[in-house]
N, C-alpha and C positions, 0 to 999 in steps of 0.2 A: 248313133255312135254309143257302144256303152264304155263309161269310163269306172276306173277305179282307182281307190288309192289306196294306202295300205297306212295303218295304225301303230303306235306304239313303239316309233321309230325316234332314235337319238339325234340328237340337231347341236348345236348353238345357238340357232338362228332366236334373234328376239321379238316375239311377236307384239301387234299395236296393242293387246291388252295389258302390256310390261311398260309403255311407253312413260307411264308418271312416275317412274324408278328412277330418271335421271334426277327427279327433281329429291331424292333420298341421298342422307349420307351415305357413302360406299360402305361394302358389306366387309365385314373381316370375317377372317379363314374360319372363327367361331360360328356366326351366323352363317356363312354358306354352308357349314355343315350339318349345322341345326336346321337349313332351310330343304337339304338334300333330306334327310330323316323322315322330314316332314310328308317329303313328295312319296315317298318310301312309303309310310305309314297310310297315303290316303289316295282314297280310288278316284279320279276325275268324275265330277260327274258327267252324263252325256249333254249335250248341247243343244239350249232350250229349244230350237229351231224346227231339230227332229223328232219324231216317233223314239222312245226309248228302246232299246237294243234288246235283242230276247237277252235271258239272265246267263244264260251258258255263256255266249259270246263276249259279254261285259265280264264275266269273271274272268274271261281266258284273256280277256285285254289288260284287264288291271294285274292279272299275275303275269304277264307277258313283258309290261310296263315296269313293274319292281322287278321282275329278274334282270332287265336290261340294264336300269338304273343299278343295280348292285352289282353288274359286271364290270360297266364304267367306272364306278365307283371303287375297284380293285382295282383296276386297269390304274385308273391316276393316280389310287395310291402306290402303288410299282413304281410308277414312272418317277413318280417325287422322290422315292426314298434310293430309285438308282439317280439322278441328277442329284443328288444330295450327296451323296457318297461319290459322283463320277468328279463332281467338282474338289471336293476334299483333296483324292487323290491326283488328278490333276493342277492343282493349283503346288503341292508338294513336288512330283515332277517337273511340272515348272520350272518354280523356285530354284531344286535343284539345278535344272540344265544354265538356267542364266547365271548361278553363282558358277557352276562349271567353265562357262564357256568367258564369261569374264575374269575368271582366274587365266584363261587360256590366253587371253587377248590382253591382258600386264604383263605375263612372260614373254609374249611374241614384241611387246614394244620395251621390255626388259635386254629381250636379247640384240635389238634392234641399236637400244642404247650401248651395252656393251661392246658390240662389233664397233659402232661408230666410237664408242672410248679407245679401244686397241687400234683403229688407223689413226684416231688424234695420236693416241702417245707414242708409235712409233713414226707418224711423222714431226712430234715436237723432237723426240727423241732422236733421228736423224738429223734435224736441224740446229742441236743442241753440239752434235758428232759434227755437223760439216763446220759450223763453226769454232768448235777447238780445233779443228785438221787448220783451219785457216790461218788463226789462230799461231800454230805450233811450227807453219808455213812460212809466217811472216817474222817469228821469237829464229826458225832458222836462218833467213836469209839475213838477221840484223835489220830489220824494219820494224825497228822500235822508238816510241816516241820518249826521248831523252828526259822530259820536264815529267808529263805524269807515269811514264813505264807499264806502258800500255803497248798491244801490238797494233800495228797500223798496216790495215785489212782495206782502206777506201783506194781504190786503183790507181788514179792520182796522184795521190801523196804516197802510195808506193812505188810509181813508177820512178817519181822522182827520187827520191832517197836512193831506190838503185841505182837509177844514170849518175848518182853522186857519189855510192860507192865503189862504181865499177870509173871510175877515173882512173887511168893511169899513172903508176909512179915511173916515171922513166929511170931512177937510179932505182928501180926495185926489181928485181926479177921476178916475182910473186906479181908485179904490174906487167910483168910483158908476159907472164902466164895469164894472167885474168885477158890482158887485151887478146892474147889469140886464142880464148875460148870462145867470141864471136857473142854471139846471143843467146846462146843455151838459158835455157831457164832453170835449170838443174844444175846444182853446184857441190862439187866435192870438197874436202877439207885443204887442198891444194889450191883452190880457187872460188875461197873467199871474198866480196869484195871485201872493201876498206874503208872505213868510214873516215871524212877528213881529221879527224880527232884521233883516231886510230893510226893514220898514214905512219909517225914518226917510231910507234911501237912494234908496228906491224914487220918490221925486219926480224923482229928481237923473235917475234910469238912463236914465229916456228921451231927455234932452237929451246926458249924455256918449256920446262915443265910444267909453267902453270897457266900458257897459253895456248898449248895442246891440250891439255883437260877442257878450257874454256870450247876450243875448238870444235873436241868430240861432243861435249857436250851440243852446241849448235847439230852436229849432223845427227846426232841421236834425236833432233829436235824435228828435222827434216825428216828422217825415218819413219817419228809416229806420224805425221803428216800425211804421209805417204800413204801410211795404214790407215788411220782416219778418213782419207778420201777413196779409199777400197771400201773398204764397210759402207762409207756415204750408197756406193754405188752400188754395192750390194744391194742393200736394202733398198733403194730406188726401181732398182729394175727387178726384183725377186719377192719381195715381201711385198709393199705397198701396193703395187697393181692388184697383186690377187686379194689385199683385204679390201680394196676399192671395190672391187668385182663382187666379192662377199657381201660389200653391204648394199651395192646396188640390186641384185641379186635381192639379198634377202627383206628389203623394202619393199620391192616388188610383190614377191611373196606375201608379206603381212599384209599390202593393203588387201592382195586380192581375197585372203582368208578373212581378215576384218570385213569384209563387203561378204562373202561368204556365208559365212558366222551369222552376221546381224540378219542378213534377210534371212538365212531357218528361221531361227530368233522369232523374227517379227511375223514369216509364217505362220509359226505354231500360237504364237499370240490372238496373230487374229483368228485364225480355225477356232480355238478357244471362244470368244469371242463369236465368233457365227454361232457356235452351240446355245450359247446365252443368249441370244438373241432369239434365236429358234425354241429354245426352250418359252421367251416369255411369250412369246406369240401362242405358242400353244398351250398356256396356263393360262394369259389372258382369256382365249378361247371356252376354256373347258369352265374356269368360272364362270365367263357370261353364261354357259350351259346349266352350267349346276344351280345358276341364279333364278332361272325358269320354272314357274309353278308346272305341276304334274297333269295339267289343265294345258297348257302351253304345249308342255312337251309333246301329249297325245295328237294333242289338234295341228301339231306342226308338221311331224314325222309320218308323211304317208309314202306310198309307193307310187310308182305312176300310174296312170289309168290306161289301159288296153281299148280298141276299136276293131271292129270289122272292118274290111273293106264297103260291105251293103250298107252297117249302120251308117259308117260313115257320110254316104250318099245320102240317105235319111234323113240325116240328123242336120248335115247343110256345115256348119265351120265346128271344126272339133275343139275349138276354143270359149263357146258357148255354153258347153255343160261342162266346163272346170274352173275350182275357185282359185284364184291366184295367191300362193303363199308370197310372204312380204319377208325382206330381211333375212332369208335363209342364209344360212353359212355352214361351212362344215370343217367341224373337229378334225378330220382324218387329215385332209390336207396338211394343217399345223401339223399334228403328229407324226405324219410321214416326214416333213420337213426337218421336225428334229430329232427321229430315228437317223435319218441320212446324215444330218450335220453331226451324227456323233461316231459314225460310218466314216465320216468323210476326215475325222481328226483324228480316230485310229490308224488310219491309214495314212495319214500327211504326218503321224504322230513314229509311225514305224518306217517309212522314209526318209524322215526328215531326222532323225537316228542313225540312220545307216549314213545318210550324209556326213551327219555330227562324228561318227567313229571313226568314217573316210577322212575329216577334217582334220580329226585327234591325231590319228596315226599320221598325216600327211606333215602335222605340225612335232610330232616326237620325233620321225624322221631328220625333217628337217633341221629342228635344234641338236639333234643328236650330232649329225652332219656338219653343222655349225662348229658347235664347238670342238669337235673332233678337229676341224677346216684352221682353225685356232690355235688349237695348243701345234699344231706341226708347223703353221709359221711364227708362232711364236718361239719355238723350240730354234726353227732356222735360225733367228734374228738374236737368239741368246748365245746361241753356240758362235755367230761370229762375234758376238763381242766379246765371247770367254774367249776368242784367240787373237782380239783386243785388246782383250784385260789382261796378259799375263801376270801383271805384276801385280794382280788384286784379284787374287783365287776367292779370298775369304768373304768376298761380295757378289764373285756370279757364281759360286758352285751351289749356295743352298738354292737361289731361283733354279737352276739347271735341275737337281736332285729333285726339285718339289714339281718340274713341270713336267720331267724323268716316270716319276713316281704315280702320277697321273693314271689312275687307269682307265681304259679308253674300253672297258669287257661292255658290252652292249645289255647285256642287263642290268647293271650297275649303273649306265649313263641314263636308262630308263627310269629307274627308280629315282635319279637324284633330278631327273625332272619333273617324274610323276611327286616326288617331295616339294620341288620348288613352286608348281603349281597348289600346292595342297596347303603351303605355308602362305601363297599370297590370296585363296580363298579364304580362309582364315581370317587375314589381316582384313580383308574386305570385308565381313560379316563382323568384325569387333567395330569398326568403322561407323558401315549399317546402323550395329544396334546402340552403339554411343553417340549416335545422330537420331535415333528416335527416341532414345531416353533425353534428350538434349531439347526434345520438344514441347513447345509450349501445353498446358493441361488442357484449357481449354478447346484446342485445336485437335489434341489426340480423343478428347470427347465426342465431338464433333463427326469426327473422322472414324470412331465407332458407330459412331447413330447411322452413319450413313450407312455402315455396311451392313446394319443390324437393317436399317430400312431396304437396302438392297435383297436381301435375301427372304424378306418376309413379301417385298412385292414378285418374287420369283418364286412365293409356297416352298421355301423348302426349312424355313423354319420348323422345330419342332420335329421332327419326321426320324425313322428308325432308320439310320443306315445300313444294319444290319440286312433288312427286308431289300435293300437293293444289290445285292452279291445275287447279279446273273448276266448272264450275254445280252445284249440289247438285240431282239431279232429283226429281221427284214418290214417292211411295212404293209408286204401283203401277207401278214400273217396277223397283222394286228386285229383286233376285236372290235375297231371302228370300219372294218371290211368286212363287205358283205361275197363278194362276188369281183375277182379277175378274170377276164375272157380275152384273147386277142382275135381280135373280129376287122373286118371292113368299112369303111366309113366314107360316104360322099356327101355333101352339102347338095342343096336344093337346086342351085344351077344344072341346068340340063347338060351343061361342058364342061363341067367339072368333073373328075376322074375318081376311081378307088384307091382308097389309101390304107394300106393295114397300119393297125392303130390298137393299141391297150388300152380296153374297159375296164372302169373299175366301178364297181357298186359299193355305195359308203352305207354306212348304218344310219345317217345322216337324212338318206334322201336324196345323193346326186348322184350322177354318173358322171366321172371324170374321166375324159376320152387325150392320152396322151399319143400325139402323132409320132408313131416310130422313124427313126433315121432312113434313106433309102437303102442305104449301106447295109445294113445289117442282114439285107436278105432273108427276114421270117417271111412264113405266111398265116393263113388265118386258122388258128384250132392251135399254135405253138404252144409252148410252156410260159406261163406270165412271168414265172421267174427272170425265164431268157429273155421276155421282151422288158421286161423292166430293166434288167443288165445292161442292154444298151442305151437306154436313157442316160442311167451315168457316168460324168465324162472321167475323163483320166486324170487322179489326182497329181498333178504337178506339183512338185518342192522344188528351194531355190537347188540347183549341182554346181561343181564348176563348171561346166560347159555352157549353162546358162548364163552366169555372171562373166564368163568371157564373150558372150554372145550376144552381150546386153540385152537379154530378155528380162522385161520390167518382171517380178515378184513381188510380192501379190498383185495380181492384174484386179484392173478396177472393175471387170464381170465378176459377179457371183455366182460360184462353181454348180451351185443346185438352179439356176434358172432355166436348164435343161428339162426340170422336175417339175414345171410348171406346167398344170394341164393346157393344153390346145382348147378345148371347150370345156365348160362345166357347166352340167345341166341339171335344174332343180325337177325331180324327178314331180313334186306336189302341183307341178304346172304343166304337166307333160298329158297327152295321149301319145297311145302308140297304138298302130296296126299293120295289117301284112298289105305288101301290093296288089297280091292278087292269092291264090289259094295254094299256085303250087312253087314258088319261089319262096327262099330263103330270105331274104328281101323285105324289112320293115322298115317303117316310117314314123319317126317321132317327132315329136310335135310340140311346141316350148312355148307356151304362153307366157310372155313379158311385157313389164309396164312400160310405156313410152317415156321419153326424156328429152328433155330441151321444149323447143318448139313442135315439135311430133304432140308435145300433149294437147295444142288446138283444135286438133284434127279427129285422133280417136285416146282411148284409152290403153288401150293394150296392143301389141304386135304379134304376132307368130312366126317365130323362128324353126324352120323345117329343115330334115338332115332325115340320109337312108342309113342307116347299121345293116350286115346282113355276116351272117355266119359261114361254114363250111354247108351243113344241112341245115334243113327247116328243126328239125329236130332240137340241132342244138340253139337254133335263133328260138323258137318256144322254149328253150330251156333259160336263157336267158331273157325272156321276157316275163316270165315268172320270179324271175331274180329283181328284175324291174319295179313289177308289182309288188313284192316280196321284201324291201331291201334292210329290211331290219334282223334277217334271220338268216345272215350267214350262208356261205358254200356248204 
């Protein structure tokens, strides 16, 4: 079997000559990059083990070595200085949309309180009218209490007072009127009762003059009453229902937009959040990388080794003549993961947007609507009590003229909401910052260090934001990829089937085999672009159709675990060879250390798996990529 590996190839991985580094203070952003310079500056030497290298080949390694290192070495700085600048801006957005959307959500419980103030007041305001109607009811019928000159409204003590003054005078003719008016409830100025106190004057009242004015006045007294308990009923069955309706209605409404609101909100929060996350993983990474002497680096970063079918018969286990690299890891993966988690918040960023203006405009509407819903029954409820009030113009005509006056022009009802909104973000931000200035010093120190510590363990202290003003592109364009293929893939079971699958060659040293969907329908030689498209799922934001649907937001999956390779295979452990001479059809080959209990037995395993291409052609093209993988498509 002849195997190879290929040199001068970009890793993470830490090898066991790095191992007493743990026992070292952690490096700062200073020393890693005085440690990178370094590697920059000096040629590995080769490995006492072997024969020295002819001089040609060592020179094209060690300039092969430094051009990599200084492509990486761009590459991160790019990446810091757009994470630097994508946080900035983003964190201003942010800000923004929460004070926005919290301005949104005081008006919507602003308006919420006002509708519930106008059914309080006009129903205390109803009940304030049924009670003078009653009131002016019982000052008509002469149901007045004699000691304090009170009207007496308790049913009781009015029924009685009436059976007492509807007693008959039988020398009275006014008594033998009232007795064959029967039980009417309703009484004219001819059939008054009589109160016993009354009986001996009550001949007199209807001839003088000054017990006809007493008289009229009682029935003018019954009159308003009368109008009193019209209006009562007016507004019972007219008004009140519909601002009942109103404010059930529009409670309804705010909770569902409050529930709305917050989950975007808390969406876009965590998207956020996955970014930083994603990003530390892959600066943690890239420094353990850059932590690595130039010694490490070379000796870590090979290709896989190739086999014939014959050597391999020869040679007896293809695992025998390859040395096992330890601790490999690879950068791209990171990378890729926070190229996409910055993919994935533009995109939950410009949805979850569209949502937010659907919400806006849903919420203008509906206050506009609101108070529009308002002033006409209020308008109702004023206008009958101006034909109420006649005799007190000078009290309901300015309400009437100011509620008249009212203009109801729909871009003027926008603006004094887009105003009222704009005055309670305002008041909220003077709030804010009279609550941080309100805070204690030593905590606000505190509370700097942290964030000053936050941002120097994510590298992006320091760095030019300028230099990061560009598109973040896709991840198989990045410079930690060597090589995307969409190829075939079966594992070593003889009954186990082909699966089309995306190859990816890192600069790393691995090949990351992501199993494509069935659904998608590619087959082998596609475009990787296309096959990596459908690895990514469909970014979901909260809608209303979901928050009436009760679909939880955010789901407790994370949306890039799609993006997780299916296998990853360290290429520095690998042979590879074809089946036979005229299939497209190879075999690779994964030497790995054993784990658990397996290590009593032997030391290493061998993990086998077929790839096989459209032609042989392109399967040798990609096994050159194999051996290759430090040099790009």
């Amino acid at each position: 079997t002849v195997g190879f590996a290929s040199h001068g190839t970009l890793t993470a991985c830490t090898c066991s000559a790095m191992a007493n580094d743990d026992e070292q203070p952690p490096a700062t952003e200073a020393d890693l990059c005085s440690q990178m310079e370094s590697a920059l500056a000096t040629t590995p030497p080769a490995p006492p083990s072997s024969p020295p290298p002819p001089p040609t080949n060592n020179d094209n390694d060690a300039s092969s070595t430094i051009s990599i290192l200084q492509r990486r070495t761009a590459n991160h700085t790019k990446l810091r200085s757009y994470e630097s600048k994508r946080r900035t801006a983003y964190e201003s957005k942010l800000h923004s949309s929460s004070l926005y959307w919290r301005a949104f959500r005081t008006l919507m419980n602003d308006s919420l309180f006002e509708t519930r103030r106008a059914q309080l007041l006009l129903r205390g305001w109803t009940s304030a009218t049924e009670s003078y109607g009653e009131d002016m009811r019982s000052v008509g019928l002469g149901c007045i209490d004699e000691k304090l000159g009170v009207p007496v409204v308790e049913e009781r003590r009015k029924k009685k007072m009436l059976e007492g003054m509807m007693s008959p005078d039988k020398s009275s003719g006014a008594g033998a009127a009232a007795e064959g008016a029967g039980s009417s409830t309703s009484f004219s100025a001819t059939q008054q009762p009589r109160s016993p106190q009354q009986k001996q004057a009550s001949q007199f009242s209807s001839s003088e003059k000054c017990g006809a004015m007493i008289q009229s006045l009682a029935d003018s007294a019954t009159q308003i009453a009368q109008q009193y308990e019209e209006m009562v009923l007016f507004i019972k069955k007219e008004v009140l229902p519909e601002l009942s309706s109103l404010n059930d209605h529009l409670k309804s409404e705010v909770v569902l937009m409050e529930k709305l609101g917050d989950s975007i909100m808390a969406e876009l929060e965590t998207a956020e959040q996955q970014v930083c996350t994603a990003w530390e993983a892959y600066y943690n990474k890239a420094v353990e990388f850059s932590g690595s002497s130039s010694e490490a680096f070379k000796s870590r970063h090979v290709g896989a080794s190739t086999t014939t079918a014959a050597a391999a018969q020869t040679s007896g286990s293809a695992s025998e003549s390859n040395v096992v690299a330890v601790e490999c890891s690879d950068v791209w993966v990171d990378e890729m993961r926070y190229r996409m988690a910055v993919a994935f918040l533009s995109s939950c960023w410009e949805k979850c947007s569209a949502e937010l203006s659907k919400l806006f405009i849903t919420m203008k509407n509906a206050e506009c609507d609101r108070r529009n819903r308002i002033k006409e029954l209020l308008i109702q409820a004023t206008q009958r009590q101006e034909r109420l009030w006649l005799g007190l113009p000078s009290v309901v005509n300015p309400v009437l003229k100011e509620l008249i006056n009212w203009s109801m022009e729909r871009k003027l009802v926008e603006d004094d909401v887009q105003n009222s909104i704009r005055a309670r973000a305002q008041a909220i931000l003077r709030d804010e910052t009279e609550h941080k200035k309100a805070t204690d010093d030593a905590t606000a120190t505190t509370t700097v260090n942290s964030s000053n510590n936050k941002y120097q363990s994510a590298g992006l202290s320091g760095v030019d934001q300028k230099e990061g003003n560009f598109e973040l592109s896709s991840p198989l364009v990045s410079d930690l990829m060597c090589k995307a293929k969409v190829i075939e893939k079966r594992s070593g079971n003889l009954m186990s089937s082909w699966k089309v699958t995306l190859a990816v060659v890192t600069s790393d040293s691995f090949l990351q085999l992501f199993e494509l969907p069935p659904n998608c329908k590619l087959q082998p030689g596609s475009a990787p672009e296309v096959a990596f498209q459908n690895l990514i799922p469909p970014v979901v934001v909260p809608t209303m159709e979901s928050i009436k649907g009760g679909i939880k937001i955010p789901s407790t999956k994370h949306w890039f675990d799609h993006l997780v390779p299916s296998e990853s295979i360290a290429l520095p452990n690998c042979v590879v060879s074809f089946k036979d001479e005229k299939s497209s059809a190879f075999e690779i080959v994964e030497t790995q250390l054993t784990s658990g209990a397996s290590k009593m037995f032997t030391k290493t395993v061998n993990r086998k798996m077929l790839l096989r291409a459209v032609t042989r052609a392109e399967s040798e093209d990609f096994i050159e990529a194999l051996k290759n993988g430090d040099q790009g498509t």
